[in-house]
N, C-alpha and C positions, 0 to 999 in steps of 0.2 A: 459616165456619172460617178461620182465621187463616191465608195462605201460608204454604208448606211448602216447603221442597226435599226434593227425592227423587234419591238419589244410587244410580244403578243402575250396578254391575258387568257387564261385558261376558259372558266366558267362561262358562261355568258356573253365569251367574246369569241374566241376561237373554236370552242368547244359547240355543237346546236345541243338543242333540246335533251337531247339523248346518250349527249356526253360522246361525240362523235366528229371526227373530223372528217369532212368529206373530199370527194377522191380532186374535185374541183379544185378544192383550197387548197392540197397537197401539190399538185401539181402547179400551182402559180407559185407557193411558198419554193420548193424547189428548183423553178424558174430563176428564181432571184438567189437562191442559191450561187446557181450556175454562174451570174453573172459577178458573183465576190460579195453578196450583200452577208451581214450576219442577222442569219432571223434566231432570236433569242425570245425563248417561253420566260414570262416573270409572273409568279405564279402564288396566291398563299398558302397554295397546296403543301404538304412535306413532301420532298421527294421520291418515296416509296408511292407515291399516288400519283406523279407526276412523268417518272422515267417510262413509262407507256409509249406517254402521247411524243418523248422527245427521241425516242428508238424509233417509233413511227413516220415522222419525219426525215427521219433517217441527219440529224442535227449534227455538225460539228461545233458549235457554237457552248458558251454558257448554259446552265439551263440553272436557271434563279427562282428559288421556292421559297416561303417561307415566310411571304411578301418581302424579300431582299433578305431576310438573317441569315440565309445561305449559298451560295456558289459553288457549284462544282461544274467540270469539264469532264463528263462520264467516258468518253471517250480514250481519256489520256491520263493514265496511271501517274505520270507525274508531276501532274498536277494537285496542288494541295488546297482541299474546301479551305473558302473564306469563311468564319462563321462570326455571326454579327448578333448576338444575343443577349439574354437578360443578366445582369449582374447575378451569380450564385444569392449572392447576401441579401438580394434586395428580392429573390423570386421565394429564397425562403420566410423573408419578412413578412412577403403579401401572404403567401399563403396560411400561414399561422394566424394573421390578422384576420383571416378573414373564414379560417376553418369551420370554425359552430354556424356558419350561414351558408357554407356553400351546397348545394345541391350536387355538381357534379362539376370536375375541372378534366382536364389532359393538355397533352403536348406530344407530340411528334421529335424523337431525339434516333438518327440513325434509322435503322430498319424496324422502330420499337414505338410504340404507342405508351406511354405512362399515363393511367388514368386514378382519379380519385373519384370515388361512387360513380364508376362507370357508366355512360348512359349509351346504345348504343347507334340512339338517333343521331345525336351529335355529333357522335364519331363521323356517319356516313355524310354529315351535314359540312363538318369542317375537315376532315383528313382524305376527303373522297371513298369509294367502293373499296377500294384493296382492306384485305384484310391485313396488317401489318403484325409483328407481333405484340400479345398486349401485356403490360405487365401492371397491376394494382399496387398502388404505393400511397404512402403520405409525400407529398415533394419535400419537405423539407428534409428526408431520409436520403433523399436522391442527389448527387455529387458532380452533374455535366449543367453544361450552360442550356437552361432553353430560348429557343429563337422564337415562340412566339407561345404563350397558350391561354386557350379557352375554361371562363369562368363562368358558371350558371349559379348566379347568386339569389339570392330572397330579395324581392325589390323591397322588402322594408327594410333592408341595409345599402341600398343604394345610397344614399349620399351621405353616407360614413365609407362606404368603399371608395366614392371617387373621390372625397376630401382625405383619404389617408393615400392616395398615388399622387394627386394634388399637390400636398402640401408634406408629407415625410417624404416620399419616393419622386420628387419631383424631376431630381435632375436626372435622372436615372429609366423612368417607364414611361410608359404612355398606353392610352385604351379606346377602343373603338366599343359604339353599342352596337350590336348586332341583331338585337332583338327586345323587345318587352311585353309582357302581358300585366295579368294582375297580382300573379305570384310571383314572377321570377324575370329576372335582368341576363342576360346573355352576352359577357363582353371577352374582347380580343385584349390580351395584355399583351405588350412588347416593346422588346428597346426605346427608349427616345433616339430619337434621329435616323430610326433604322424604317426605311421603305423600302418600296419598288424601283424609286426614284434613285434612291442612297446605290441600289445594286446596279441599277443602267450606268448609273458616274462612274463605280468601281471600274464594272467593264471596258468603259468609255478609256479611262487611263490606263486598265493593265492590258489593252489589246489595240490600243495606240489609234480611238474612232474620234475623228472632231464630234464636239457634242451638237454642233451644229445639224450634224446629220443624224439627229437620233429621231426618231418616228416610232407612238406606244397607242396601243390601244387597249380599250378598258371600259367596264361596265357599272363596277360595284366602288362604295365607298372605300376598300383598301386597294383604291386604281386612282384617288384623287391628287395625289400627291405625283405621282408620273403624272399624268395625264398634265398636270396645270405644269409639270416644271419642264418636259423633254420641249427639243425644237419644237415638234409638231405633237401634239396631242391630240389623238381621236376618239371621241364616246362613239359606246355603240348607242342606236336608237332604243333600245331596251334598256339600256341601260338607267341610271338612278338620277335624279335633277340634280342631285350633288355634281356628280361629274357632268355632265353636259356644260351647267354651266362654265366648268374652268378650262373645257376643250378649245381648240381654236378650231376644231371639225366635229362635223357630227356622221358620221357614216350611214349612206344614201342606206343601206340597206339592214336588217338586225344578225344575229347569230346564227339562226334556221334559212337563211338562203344568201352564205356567203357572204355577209357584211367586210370582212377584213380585206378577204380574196380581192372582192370587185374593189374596193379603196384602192387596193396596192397599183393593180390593171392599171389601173385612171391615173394613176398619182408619179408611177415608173414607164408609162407608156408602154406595157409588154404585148 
C-alpha cells in the first residue's frame, strides 16, 4: 500500500477522557509506523502542551500545533519551524481595538505563554495542563508573530468585534466562537487561510505524500476544515454536528474505547 499520512487530532480524538493515550492505540499507531505510514498529531495545542504525547509515540513525523501556524520535526535539529501566523500590525490593531472590553486574552509563542488579565481557567482550557512559562504583557508591547490567540471579550462588544476583523482585518484574520454566556464571548483569532488543513498540504508537498492518501480525524470545530478538505475525513462520534457533517466517515467507535485505533485496523487491514 501506497504511504499515507494519518493526521490525528489531539482532544477528543486521540486523546480519551483523561487526556491519555492508550497502550491499544499506541501499539496500532506504531504498527503503521513500521510499515512507512506517517502518523502525524495536527493539533490546536502549542507545542509545549503537545511534545508529550508526540515523544510518547515515539513519532518521527511532523508534529503540527497550533491548528497548522506551526511545524516543527522535533526530532531533527535541522530542521527549520514553518511558522504561519498573525500579521504583527494587524494582532497589534486587534488588540488595541478591542483593549477597554477585553476580559482576558493570551497566546502561546515558543516555550512562553503571554497573557493579558490572566485567567487561569483558560489557560488549562486552550494551551492544555503544562505549565509553560507565563509572562504578563500588553500584546501590542510584544514584537513575534502569534499563530493563534484567545480572546474573552464582553458580549456587548461582540459585534463591533467581529465587524472590525470583518471588515478592517479582513484579508488578514479570521475567528472561531468558542463559547458564550451572558457576559462574555470566547473567540479564537488566527491567520486567514491558516488551518489544520493548510499544515497537512504543507507536509503533503515538503515530504513528497500524494494528497490522495491523506486520512485526518477530528472532533471539534477547529477539525472542520481537515476534516471536509483531506482524502478521507473521519468525525469522531463525540464529536460536534459541525464536523460530522462534512466527514465522508464517522468512526464506529468514540475517544474513550479507541475510536481512531479500531478505524485504522479496519481501514489498513492490520
Amino acid at each position: 500500500m501506497e504511504k499515507h499520512l494519518i493526521a490525528l487530532d489531539l482532544d477528543g480524538t486521540l486523546l480519551n477522557s483523561n487526556s491519555e493515550i492508550s497502550n491499544f492505540t499506541k501499539s496500532v499507531l506504531e504498527r503503521l509506523q513500521s510499515l512507512g505510514h506517517f502518523v502525524c498529531i495536527s493539533t490546536g495545542r502549542p507545542y509545549h502542551s503537545s511534545i508529550q504525547y508526540y515523544k510518547e509515540l515515539n513519532l518521527d513525523s511532523p508534529l503540527i500545533t497550533d491548528n497548522g501556524g506551526n511545524i516543527r520535526e522535533p526530532n531533527n535539529p535541522n530542521f527549520k519551524t514553518f511558522v504561519d501566523g498573525i500579521p504583527l500590525e494587524a494582532a497589534h490593531d486587534l488588540f488595541n481595538f478591542t483593549k477597554d472590553h477585553l476580559v482576558s486574552a493570551f497566546y502561546s509563542y515558543d516555550e512562553y505563554v503571554y497573557a493579558y488579565k490572566y485567567l487561569d481557567r483558560l489557560h488549562k482550557i486552550f494551551m492544555g495542563s503544562e505549565k509553560a512559562k507565563l509572562v504578563h504583557a500588553d500584546f501590542d508591547k510584544l514584537s513575534h508573530t502569534p499563530t493563534g490567540m484567545i480572546y474573552l471579550v464582553d458580549v456587548s462588544f461582540k459585534e463591533q468585534f467581529e465587524s472590525y476583523i470583518n471588515t478592517v482585518l479582513f484579508d488578514t484574520c479570521n475567528y472561531r466562537v468558542w463559547g458564550q454566556d451572558s457576559k462574555h464571548v470566547i473567540y479564537e483569532i488566527y491567520k486567514k487561510g491558516t488551518s489544520k488543513l493548510s499544515g497537512i498540504k504543507w507536509c503533503c508537498d515538503y515530504y513528497d505524500i500524494n494528497f490522495k492518501n491523506t486520512i485526518a480525524f477530528g472532533d471539534g470545530l477547529n477539525d472542520i476544515e481537515l476534516i471536509e478538505g483531506v482524502a478521507l475525513g473521519v468525525a469522531m462520534p463525540n464529536g460536534v454536528d459541525e464536523v460530522k457533517k462534512v466527514a465522508k466517515r464517522i468512526a464506529s467507535f468514540d475517544n474513550d474505547h479507541d475510536g481512531v485505533a479500531k478505524f485504522l485496523i479496519e481501514y489498513f487491514n492490520l
